[in-house]
N, C-alpha and C positions, 0 to 999 in steps of 0.2 A: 616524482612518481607519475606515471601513465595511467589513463581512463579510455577505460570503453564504458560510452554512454550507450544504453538498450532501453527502449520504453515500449509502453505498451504492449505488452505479451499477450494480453487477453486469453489463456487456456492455451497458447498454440503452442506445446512443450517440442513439437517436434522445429518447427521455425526456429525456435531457443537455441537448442542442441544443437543443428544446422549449422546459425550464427555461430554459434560457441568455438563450433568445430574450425570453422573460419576465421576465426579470429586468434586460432593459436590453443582456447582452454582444452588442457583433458583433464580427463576425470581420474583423480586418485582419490581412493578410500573414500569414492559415493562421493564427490563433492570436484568440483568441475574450478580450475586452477589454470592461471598463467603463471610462468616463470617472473616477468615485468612488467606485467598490467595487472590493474586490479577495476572488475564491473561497476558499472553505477547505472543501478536499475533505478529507473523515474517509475516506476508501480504503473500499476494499471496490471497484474498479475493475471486476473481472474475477469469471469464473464466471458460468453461470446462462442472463445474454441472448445475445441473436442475434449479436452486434456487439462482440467482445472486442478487434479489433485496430482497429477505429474507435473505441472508447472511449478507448485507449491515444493514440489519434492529435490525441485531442480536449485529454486533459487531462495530459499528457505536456506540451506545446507552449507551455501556460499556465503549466503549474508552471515548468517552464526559463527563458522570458519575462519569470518575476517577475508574471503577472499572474493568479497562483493561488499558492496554498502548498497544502500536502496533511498529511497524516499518513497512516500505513501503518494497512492495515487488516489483519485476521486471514486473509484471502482473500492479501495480498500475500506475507505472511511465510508461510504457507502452499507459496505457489507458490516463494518461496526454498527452503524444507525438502524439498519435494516433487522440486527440481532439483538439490537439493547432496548430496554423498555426506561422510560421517562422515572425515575423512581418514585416521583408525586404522583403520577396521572395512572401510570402502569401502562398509559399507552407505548406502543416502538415509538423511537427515533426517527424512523424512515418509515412510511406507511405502508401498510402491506397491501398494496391499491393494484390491481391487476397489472398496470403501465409498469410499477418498480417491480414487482414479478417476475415481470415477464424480461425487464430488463436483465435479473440477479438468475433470470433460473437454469443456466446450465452451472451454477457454482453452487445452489440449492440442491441440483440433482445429483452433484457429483460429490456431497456429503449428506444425502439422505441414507435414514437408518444405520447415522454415525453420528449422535449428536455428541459425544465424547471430543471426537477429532474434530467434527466441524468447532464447540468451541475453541478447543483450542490454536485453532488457525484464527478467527476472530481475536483470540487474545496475545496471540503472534503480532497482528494485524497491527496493533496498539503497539507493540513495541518499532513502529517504524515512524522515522523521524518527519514532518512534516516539511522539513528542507534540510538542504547541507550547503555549508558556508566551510568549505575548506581553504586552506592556502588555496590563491590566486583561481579558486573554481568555485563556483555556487553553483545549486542542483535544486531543480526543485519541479512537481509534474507538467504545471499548465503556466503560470505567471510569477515570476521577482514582483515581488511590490515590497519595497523598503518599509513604507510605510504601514501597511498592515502586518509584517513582519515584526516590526519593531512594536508594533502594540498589541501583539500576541503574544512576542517575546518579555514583553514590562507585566503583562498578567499572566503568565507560565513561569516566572522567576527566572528569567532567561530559558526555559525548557524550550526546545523545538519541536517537544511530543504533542499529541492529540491533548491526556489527559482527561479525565471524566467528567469534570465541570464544564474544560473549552466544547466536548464533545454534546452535550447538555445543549449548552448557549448557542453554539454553530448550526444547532440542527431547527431551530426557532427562526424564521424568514423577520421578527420584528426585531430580532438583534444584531448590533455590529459585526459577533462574530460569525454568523452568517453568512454576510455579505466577504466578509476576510477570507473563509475559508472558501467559497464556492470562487473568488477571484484566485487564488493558491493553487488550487486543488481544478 
């Protein structure tokens, strides 16, 4: 099997499509195909460009299709933390501090007065693997570290998902998983 690796899209749906077009995909039935390759988006979807809920529409469609696989990038787990509150404290995950704001806010503006759809892309968000360890390929946003891997993977029961608990512990600067996921991600 063939890979086109894409990262970092940040909102730019039109660069996407561009790339797509150049690389071979078209679009049948809403959802963007190659004959003998299949995408491998490293995340980083959202934030930055013009185009946050057409990026979403783009590569959302392909990953569910089977005709992309993904990994999460620091932008998506981001936008988890940023949406989810501490279930003890009731504070966010991510602090809604003017700096992370201003970081998240054309993906804030691009699902205002949609709080339906914005969660539901936050709970998309969650279904995207933390890495991929395929035959003779591994994928993952910013860093391979075996070893934070494999002791993310011994407390997720082999899972390479976020999961509510890891997401919980990773978002706390005093914990391990902390440290694992801001090395990963």
């Amino acid at each position: 099997m063939s890979f086109d690796i894409i990262g970092d899209i940040h909102g730019c749906s039109r660069s996407l499509t561009a790339l797509l077009g150049r690389l071979g995909y078209q679009q049948r039935d809403g959802v963007y195909r190659h004959p003998d390759r299949t995408a491998i988006f490293l995340g980083d979807f959202i934030d930055r460009g013009p185009c946050q809920r057409e990026t979403i529409g783009i590569v959302r469609p392909m990953i569910e299709s089977g005709a992309a696989l993904s990994v999460m990038g620091n932008h998506e787990y981001n936008a988890i933390a940023y949406y989810t509150r501490d279930t003890q404290s009731g504070v966010f995950l991510r602090r809604h501090s003017d700096k992370n704001a201003g970081q998240h806010q054309a993906f804030l503006d691009a699902y205002q007065g949609s709080p339906v759809e914005y969660a539901d892309v936050i709970d998309w968000f969650k279904t995207l693997p933390l890495w991929l360890d395929l035959k003779g390929l591994r994928a993952i946003h910013a860093c391979w570290d075996s070893a934070w891997i494999a002791r993310l993977s011994e407390i997720q029961r082999g899972s390479n998902l976020l999961g509510d608990e890891l997401l919980v512990q990773s978002s706390r600067p005093e914990q391990w998983q902390f440290e694992a996921i801001e090395t990963l991600l």
